[in-house]
C-alpha positions in Angstrom: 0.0 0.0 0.0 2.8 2.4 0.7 3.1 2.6 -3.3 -0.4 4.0 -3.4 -0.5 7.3 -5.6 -2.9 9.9 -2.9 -2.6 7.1 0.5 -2.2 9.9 1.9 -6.0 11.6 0.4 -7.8 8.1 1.4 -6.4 8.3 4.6 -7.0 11.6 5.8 -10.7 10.4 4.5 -10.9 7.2 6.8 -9.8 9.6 9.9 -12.6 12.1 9.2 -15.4 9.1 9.1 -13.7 7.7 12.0 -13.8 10.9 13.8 -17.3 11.2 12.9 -18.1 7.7 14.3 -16.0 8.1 17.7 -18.1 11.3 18.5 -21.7 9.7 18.0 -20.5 6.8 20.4 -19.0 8.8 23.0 -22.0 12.0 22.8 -25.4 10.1 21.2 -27.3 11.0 24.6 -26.3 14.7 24.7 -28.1 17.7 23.2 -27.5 21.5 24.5 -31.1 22.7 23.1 -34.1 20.9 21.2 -34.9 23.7 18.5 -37.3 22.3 15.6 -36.1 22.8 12.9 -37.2 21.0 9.1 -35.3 21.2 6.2 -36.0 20.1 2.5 -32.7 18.3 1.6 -29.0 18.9 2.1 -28.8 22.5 -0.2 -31.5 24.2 2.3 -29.3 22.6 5.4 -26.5 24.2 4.3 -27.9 27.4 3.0 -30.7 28.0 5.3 -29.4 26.4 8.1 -26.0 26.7 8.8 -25.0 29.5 6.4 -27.6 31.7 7.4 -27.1 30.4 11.4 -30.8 29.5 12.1 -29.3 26.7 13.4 -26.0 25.7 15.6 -24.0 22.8 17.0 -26.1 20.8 19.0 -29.7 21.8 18.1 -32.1 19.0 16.9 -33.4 19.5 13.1 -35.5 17.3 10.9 -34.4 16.4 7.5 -36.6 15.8 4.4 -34.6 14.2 1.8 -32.5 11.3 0.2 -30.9 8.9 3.0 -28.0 6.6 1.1 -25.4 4.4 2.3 -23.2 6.3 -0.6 -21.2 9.1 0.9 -19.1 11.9 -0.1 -15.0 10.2 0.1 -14.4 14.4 0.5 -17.1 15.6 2.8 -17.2 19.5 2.6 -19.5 22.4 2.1 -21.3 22.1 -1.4 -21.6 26.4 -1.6 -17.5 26.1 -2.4 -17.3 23.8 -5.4 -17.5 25.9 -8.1 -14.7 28.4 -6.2 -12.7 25.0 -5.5 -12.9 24.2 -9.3 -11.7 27.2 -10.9 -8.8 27.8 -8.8 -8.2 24.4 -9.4 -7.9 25.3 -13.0 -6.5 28.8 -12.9 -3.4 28.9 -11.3 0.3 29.5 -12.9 3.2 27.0 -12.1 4.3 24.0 -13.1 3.1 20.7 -11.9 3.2 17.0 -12.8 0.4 14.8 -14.0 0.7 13.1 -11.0 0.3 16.1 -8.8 -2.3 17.3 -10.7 -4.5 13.9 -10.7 -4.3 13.9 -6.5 -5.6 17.5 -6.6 -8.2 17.2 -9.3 -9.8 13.9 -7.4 -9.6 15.7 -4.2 -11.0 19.1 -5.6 -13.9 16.7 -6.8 -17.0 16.6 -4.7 -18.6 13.8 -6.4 -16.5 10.8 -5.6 -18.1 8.2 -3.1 -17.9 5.1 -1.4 -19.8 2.7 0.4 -18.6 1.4 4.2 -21.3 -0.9 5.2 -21.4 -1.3 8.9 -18.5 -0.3 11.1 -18.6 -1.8 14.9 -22.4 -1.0 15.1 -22.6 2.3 13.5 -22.9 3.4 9.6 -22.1 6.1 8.0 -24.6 7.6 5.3 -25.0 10.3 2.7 -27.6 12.6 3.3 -28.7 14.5 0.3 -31.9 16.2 -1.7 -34.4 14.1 -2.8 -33.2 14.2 -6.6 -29.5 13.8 -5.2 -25.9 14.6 -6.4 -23.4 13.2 -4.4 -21.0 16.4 -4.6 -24.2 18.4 -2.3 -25.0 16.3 0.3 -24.2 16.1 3.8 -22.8 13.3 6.5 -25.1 11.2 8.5 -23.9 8.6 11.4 -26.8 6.1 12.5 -26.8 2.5 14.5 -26.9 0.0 11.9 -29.3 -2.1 14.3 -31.7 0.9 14.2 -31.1 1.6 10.2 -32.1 -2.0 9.1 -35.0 -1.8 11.6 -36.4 1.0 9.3 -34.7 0.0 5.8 -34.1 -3.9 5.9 -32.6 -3.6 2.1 -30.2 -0.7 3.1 -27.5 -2.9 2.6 -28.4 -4.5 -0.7 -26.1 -4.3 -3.3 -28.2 -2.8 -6.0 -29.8 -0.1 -2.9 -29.1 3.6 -3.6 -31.3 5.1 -0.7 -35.0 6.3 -0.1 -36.9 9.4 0.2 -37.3 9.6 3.9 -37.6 12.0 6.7 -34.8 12.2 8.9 -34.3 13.6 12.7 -31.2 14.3 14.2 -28.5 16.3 16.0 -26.2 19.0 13.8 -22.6 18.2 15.2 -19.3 18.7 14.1 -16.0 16.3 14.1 -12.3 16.9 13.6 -11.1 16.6 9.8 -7.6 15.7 8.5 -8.5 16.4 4.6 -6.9 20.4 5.1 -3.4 19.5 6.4 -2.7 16.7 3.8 -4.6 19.1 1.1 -3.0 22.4 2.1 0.5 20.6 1.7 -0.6 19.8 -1.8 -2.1 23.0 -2.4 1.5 24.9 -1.5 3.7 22.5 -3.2 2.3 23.8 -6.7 1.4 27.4 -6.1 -2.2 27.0 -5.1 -4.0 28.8 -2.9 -7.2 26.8 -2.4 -8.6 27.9 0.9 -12.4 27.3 0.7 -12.6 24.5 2.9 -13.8 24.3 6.5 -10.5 22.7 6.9 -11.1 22.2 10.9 -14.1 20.5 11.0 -17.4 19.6 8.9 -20.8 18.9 10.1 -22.9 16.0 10.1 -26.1 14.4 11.5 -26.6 12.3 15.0 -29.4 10.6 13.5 -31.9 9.6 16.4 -35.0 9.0 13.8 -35.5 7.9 10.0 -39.3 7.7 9.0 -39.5 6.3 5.1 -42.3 7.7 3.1 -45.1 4.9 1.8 -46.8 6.2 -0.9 -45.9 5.4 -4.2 -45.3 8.9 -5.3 -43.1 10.2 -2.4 -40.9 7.0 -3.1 -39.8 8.6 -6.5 -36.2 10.0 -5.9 -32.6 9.2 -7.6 -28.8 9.7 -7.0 -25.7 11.0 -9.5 -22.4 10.6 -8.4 -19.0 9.1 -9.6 -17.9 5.7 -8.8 -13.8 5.1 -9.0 -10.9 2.8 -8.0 -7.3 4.0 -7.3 -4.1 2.5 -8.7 -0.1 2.4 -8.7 -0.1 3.6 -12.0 1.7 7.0 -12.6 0.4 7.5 -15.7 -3.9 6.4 -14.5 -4.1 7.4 -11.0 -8.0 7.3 -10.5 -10.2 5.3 -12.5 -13.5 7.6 -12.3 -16.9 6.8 -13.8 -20.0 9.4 -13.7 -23.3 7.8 -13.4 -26.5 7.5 -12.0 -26.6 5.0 -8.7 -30.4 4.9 -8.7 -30.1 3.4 -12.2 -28.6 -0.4 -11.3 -28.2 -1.0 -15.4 -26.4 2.4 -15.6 -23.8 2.4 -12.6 -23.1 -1.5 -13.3 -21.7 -0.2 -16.5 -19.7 2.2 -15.0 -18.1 -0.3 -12.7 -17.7 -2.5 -15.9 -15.5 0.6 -18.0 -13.7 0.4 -14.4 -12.3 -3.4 -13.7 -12.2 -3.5 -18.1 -9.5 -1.0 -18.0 -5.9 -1.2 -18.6 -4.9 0.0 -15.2 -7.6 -2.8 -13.1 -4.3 -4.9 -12.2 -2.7 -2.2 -10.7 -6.2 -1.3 -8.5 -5.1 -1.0 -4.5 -8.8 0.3 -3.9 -12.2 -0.2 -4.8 -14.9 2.7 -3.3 -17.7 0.1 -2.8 -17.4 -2.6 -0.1 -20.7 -4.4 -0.9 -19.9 -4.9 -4.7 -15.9 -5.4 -4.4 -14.5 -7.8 -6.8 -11.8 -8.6 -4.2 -11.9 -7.8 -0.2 -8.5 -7.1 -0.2 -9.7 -3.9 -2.7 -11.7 -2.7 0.1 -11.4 0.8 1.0 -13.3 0.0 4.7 -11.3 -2.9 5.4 -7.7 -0.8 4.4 -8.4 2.6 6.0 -11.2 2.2 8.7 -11.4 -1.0 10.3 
C-alpha cells in the first residue's frame, strides 16, 4: 500500500469518518437545546441552516430528503465547489500529472464510497431528494436501528430512499486540510475554501421512510472510482447515475475493463468489491 498514488488523500478520509463515528458513540445522549427545525434536503441545510445560522451545534433539526449508504470520500460544504474548481484550474506554475491527478480527485466533490457497517454504526450520505453526491451532507446512524427502518439498506443494488430524517447537527475533527493544504502549497495553489477544521454532520436519532408510491420517486448521481499504482492512470472515475442499477453496473464494468484494473489498490464500494482485499473499509477504517 505504501506505493499508493494519494494514500495519503484516502487516509486523511478514513480519519474524518472515524472521527465522525468516535463522536456519535461517545456524545449520542447529549443535546444542549431541542430547536425544531425542518429542512427540505441537504442545499436548504447548508444554506438556510448553517450558512444563514438558524441553526448551531447541538440543536435537533429534521431532514426531508435522500438517506443513502453512498457518501461523499471528500465531505465538505457544497456552496464552495464551483470556487474549488476554478482555482483548481487557474493557477500559474508547473506541476506534474501526477500532482495534478491527487488535486483534481480531491478538488472533486462527487467521488463516493460505500462502508457498510463499522462496529455498530454506519455512516450515510444525506442528500436532496433528486440527489448529487458532490451536495450532500454526513449522517452517522446505529446500523441495528437503520435495518429496523430499511431492511434492504445494505443490498447491493440499494441507492437510498426518500425519507424524513431527525437528528443532532454536530461537528467532528477533519484531516483532509493538512494533507490538502500541503498539496495545495507545493504547486502554487491557494485553495482555501474549505472548512479545513471541522465539517458537520447528523446524530441521527429517527429515519421515517415515506409509503406512498409517489413520495418514493427519488434518484442519486455521483462518480464511482478505483485507485491504482499507475503513474500514468491514478484514478479510474466513472460518472453515473446510482439509482439506475443497469447504468452504474456499466460504469463499474468501463472500471475493472480498463488497462490500469491490475494495478487497482482500492475499490470505493465494499458491498460490490470484486476482491476484499480492494476494500477501502477494510484498508483505512477497520
Amino acid at each position: 500500500m505504501n506505493s499508493l498514488i494519494g494514500i495519503s488523500l484516502l487516509e486523511a478520509a478514513a480519519q474524518t469518518f472515524i472521527g465522525a463515528l468516535a463522536e456519535y458513540t461517545f456524545d449520542k445522549i447529549k443535546n444542549n437545546f431541542f430547536v425544531e427545525n425542518t429542512f427540505t434536503g441537504a442545499f436548504d441545510l447548508w444554506q438556510r441552516g448553517i450558512h444563514c445560522k438558524s441553526v448551531d451545534i447541538g440543536d435537533t433539526i429534521s431532514f426531508d430528503g435522500l438517506i443513502s449508504p453512498f457518501i461523499q470520500l471528500f465531505p465538505r460544504d457544497p456552496y464552495k465547489n464551483a470556487v474549488r474548481w476554478n482555482s483548481l484550474y487557474n493557477f500559474e506554475g508547473k506541476i506534474t500529472s501526477q500532482e495534478f491527478s491527487n488535486l483534481e480527485f480531491y478538488a472533486g466533490s462527487d467521488e463516493t464510497i460505500r462502508t457498510g457497517s463499522l462496529n455498530g454504526e454506519t455512516l450515510v450520505g444525506l442528500y436532496n431528494r433528486y440527489g448529487y453526491i458532490g451536495e450532500g451532507l454526513l449522517g452517522v446512524a446505529p446500523t441495528k436501528y437503520i435495518l429496523k427502518q430499511i431492511p434492504d439498506f445494505f443490498a447491493t443494488d440499494f441507492f437510498g430512499l426518500h425519507a424524513r430524517i431527525t437528528g443532532t447537527l454536530s461537528k467532528c475533527p477533519t484531516q483532509h486540510g493538512f494533507v490538502a493544504q500541503g498539496m495545495f502549497q507545493k504547486v502554487g495553489l491557494k485553495l482555501n475554501t474549505d472548512l479545513y477544521k471541522e465539517i458537520p454532520y447528523i446524530k441521527i436519532n429517527s429515519i421515517k421512510v415515506y409509503k406512498k408510491e409517489q413520495d418514493k420517486i427519488c434518484s442519486l448521481l455521483g462518480s464511482p472510482w478505483a485507485a491504482t499504482v499507475n503513474n500514468d492512470e491514478p484514478y479510474l472515475v466513472q460518472y453515473g447515475y446510482f439509482s439506475n442499477p443497469n447504468e452504474i453496473n456499466e460504469c463499474i464494468k468501463h472500471i475493472v475493463t480498463s488497462k490500469s484494473w491490475e494495478q487497482v489498490k482500492v475499490f470505493y464500494d465494499n458491498i460490490k468489491t470484486p476482491d476484499e482485499s480492494l476494500s477501502f473499509t477494510k484498508q483505512f477504517i477497520l
